[in-house]
C-alpha positions in Angstrom: 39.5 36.2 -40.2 41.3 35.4 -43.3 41.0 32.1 -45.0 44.1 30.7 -47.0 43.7 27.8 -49.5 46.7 25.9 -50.4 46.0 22.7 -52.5 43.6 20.7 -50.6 44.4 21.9 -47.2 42.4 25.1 -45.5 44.0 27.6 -43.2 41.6 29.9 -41.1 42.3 32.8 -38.6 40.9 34.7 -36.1 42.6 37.6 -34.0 43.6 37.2 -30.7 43.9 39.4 -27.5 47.4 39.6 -27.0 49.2 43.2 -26.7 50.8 44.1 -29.8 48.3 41.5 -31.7 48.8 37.4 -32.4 46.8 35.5 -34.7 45.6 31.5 -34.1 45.7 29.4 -36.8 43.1 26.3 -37.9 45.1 23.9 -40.1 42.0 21.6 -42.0 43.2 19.1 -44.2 41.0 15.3 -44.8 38.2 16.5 -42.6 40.9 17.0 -39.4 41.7 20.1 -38.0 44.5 21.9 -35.8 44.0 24.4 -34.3 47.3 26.6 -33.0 46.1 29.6 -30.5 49.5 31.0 -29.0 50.2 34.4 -27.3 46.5 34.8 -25.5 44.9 36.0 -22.9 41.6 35.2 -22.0 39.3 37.7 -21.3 37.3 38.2 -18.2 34.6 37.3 -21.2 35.0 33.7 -22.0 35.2 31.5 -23.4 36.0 33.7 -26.4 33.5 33.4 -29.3 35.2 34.0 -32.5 38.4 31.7 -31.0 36.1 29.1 -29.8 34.4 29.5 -33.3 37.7 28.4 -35.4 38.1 25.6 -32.8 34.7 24.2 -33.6 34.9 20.2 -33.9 38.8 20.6 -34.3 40.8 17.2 -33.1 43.6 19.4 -31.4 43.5 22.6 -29.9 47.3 23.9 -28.7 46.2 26.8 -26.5 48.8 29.1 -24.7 48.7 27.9 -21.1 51.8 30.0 -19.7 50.5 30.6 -16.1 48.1 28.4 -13.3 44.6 29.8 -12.4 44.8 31.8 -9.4 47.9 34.2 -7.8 50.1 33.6 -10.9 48.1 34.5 -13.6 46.3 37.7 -11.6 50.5 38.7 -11.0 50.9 38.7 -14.6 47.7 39.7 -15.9 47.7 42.1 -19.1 51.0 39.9 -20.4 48.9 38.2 -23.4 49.4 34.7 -21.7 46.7 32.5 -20.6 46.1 28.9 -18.6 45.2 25.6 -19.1 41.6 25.7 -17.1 40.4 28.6 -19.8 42.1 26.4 -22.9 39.9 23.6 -21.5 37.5 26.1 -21.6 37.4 26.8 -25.5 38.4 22.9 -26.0 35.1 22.1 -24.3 32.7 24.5 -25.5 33.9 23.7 -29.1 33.8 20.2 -28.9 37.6 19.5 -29.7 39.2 16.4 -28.7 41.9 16.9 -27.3 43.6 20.3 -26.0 47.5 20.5 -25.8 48.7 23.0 -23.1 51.7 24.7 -24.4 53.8 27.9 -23.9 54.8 27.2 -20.3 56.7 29.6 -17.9 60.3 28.8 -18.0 59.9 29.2 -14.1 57.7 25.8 -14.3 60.3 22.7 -13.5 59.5 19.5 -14.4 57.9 18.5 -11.7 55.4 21.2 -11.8 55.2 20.4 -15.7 54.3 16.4 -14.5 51.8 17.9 -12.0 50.3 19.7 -14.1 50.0 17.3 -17.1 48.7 14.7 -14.4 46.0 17.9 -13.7 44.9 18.1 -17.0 44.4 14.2 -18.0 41.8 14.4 -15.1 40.2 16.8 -15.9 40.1 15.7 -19.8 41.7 12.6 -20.7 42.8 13.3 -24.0 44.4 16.5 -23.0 47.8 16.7 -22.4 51.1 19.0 -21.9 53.4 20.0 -24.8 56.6 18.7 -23.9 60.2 19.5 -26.3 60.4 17.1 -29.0 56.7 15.9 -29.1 54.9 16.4 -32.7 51.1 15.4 -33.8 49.8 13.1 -36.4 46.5 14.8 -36.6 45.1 12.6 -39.8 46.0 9.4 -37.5 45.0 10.8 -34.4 48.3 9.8 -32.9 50.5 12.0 -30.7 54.2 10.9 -30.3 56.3 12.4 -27.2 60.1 11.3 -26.9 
């Protein structure tokens, strides 16, 4: 819940529900925000009120989506790790443009990565995968992959 000022860009934080604790982090800076929310679990609660609170009106949203909704995220349940469908979730119910699903199992190959990239453009257009090497331009609104 703390609020950092350097200059004339904001931080903010909120907790999140991860064992051993994690933080997410809302970077504000010319009226843009992003908003970094590794190391969570969703709760059976959601979508969680104070994160989707710092992700209000945000541009980006990168939201810990380690495991896929169903038999791999009930085997490792408890972990602190979350998926895309509940990033979408928060991404939706706070009105933030685009969500980036990152902090994928290492198990997940490349083609399960394109699958799943292909499975969040339709479900949100803007949304995307993380993959190595890609970095955001939030005050442009331009994300550049390799």
């Amino acid at each position: 819940g703390d609020t950092l000022t350097f200059g004339d860009v904001t931080i903010r934080t909120t907790s999140l529900n991860h064992p051993g604790g994690a933080i997410a982090y809302r970077f504000e800076h010319r009226g843009h925000a992003f908003v970094q929310a590794s190391d969570v679990e969703h709760t059976e609660d959601h979508p969680d009120a104070a994160l989707t609170e710092l992700c209000r009106g945000a541009d980006y949203l990168s939201y810990d989506s380690t495991y896929v909704d169903g038999e791999e995220y009930e085997r490792f349940k408890g972990w602190g790790h979350s998926t895309w469908h509940h990033g979408l979730d928060i991404a939706q119910a706070a009105g933030v443009k685009s969500l980036i699903a990152f902090h994928h199992d290492p198990s997940h190959d490349d083609e399960f990565m394109d699958g799943m990239n292909r499975d969040i453009m339709d479900a949100s257009p803007d949304s995307m995968v993380a993959v190595e090497g890609m970095w955001v331009d939030v005050l442009n609104g331009v994300v550049h992959k390799p």
